[in-house]
N, C-alpha and C positions, 0 to 999 in steps of 0.2 A: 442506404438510407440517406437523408435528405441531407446538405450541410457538411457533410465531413467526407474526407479524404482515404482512399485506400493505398496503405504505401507497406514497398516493400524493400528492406534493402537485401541486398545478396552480396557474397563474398566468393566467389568461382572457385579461388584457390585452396580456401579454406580448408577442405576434407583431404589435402594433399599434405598439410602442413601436420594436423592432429587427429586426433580421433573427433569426429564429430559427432554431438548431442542428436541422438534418430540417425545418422546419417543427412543431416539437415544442416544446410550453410544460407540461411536463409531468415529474417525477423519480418513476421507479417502483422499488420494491424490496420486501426482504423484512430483518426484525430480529425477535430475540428478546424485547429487551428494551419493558418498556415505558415511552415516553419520560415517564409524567406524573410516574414515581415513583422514575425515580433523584437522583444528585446533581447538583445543578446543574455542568452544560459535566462530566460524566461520561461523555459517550459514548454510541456505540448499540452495544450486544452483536448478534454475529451476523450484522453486516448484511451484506448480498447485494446486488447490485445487480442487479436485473431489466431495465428500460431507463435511465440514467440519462444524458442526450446534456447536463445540466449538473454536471459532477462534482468542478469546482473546489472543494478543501476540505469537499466534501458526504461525508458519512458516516453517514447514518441519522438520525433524530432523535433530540436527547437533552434534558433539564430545563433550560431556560436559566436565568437569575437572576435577574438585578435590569433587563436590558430585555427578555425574551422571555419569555412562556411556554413554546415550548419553540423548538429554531434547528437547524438542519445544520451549521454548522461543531462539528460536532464535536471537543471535547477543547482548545478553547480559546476565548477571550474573547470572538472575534466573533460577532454574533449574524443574520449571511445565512442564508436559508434559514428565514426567522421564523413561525412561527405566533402570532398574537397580538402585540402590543408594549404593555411595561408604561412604555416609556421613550420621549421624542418621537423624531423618524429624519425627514431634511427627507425629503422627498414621498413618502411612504407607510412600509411598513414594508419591512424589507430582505428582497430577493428570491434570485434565484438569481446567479451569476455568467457573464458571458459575457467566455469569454478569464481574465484576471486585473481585470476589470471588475463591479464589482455592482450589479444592476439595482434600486432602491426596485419598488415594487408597492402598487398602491391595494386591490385583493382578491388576497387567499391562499385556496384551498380544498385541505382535507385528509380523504383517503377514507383510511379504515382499515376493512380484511378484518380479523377477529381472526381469521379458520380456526377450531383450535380449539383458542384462549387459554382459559385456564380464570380468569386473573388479574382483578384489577381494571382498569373500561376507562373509569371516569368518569374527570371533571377533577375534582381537588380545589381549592377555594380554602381559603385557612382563617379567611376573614371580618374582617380587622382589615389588613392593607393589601394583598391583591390584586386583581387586574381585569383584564379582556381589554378591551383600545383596540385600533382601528383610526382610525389618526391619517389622515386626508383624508376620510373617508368621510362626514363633514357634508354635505358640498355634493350629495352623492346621496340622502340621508334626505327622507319626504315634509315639506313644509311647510305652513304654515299649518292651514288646515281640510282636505289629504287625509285620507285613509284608512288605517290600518298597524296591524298587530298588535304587539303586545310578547307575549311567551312565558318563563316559569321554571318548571323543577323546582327542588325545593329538599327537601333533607331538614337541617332545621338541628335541630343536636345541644343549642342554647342559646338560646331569643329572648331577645333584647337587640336596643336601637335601631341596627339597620342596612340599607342600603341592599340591594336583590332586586335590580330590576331599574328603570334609567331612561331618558327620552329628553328631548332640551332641553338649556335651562340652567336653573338653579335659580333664579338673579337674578327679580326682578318676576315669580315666580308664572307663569316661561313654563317650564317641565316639568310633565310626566306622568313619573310613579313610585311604585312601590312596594317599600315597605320592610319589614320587622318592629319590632313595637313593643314594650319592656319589656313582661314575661309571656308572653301566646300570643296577640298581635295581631296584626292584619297593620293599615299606615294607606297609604293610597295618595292622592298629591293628581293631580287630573285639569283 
């Protein structure tokens, strides 16, 4: 249908962890709005619910704040249901709810159909304190001398010295990263 969004989020690990509702790790639906660009814990306009077998406090996705990019509790403080975590959360980032119970999750995945949204459907960051963390996912990143890509677009409206994209820790020269440097530089240490 015309104007709104088909999204889905997924939890892979999820039926490893509990018994799963259907056997289903999975919340599908349909919303107007789009969640990169309301107000934070604003809500999801329009939402439908296509299949959703976790639907505790889920109501679409809307702008989280200060620990989510964006979360399904919508239209209030908690942030289950999370995409991204900008805030730590013990053992992964907050998932969906089974019962009145909230599951953590070490991977989140989020498909979005726009149909035909005609809106903006990037993420915006606005370069001076955001970031997408995935708090546990260390322990699964390659080490030592494997193999891994790192990958960024970027359209930056101003260089100035700030971080793109990194891996590691920055301590003794053990990260790979690049960044932008004062003027139109890019500096990346390997």
């Amino acid at each position: 249908m015309d104007g709104r969004f088909k999204m889905r989020i997924r939890w892979p690990q999820l039926c490893d962890a509990i018994t799963c509702i259907d056997g289903k790790n999975e919340n599908i639906w349909y919303q107007t709005s789009n969640p990169v660009f309301g107000k934070p814990h604003g809500g999801a306009e329009g939402y439908e619910p296509i299949s959703v077998p976790y639907s505790y406090r889920f109501g679409g996705l809307e702008r989280g704040s200060t620990s989510s990019v964006l979360d399904g509790t919508t239209n209030h403080g908690n942030w289950w249901y999370a995409i991204g975590g900008v805030a730590p959360f013990p053992a992964g980032i907050p998932g969906p709810f089974l019962g009145d119970k909230g599951i953590p999750q070490l991977i989140v995945e989020l498909y979005v159909d726009p149909g035909s949204y005609t809106g903006r459907l990037t993420l915006t960051l606005d370069g001076k304190d955001d970031y997408i963390g995935f708090p546990g996912i260390f322990q699964q990143l390659p080490q030592s001398n494997s193999q891994y890509t790192m990958e960024a677009w970027i359209r930056p409206l101003l260089h100035s010295q700030s971080g793109i994209i990194s891996y590691g820790i920055a301590q003794n020269n053990r990260a790979n990263l690049l960044r932008l440097d004062d003027g139109e530089g890019l500096h990346h240490d390997w």
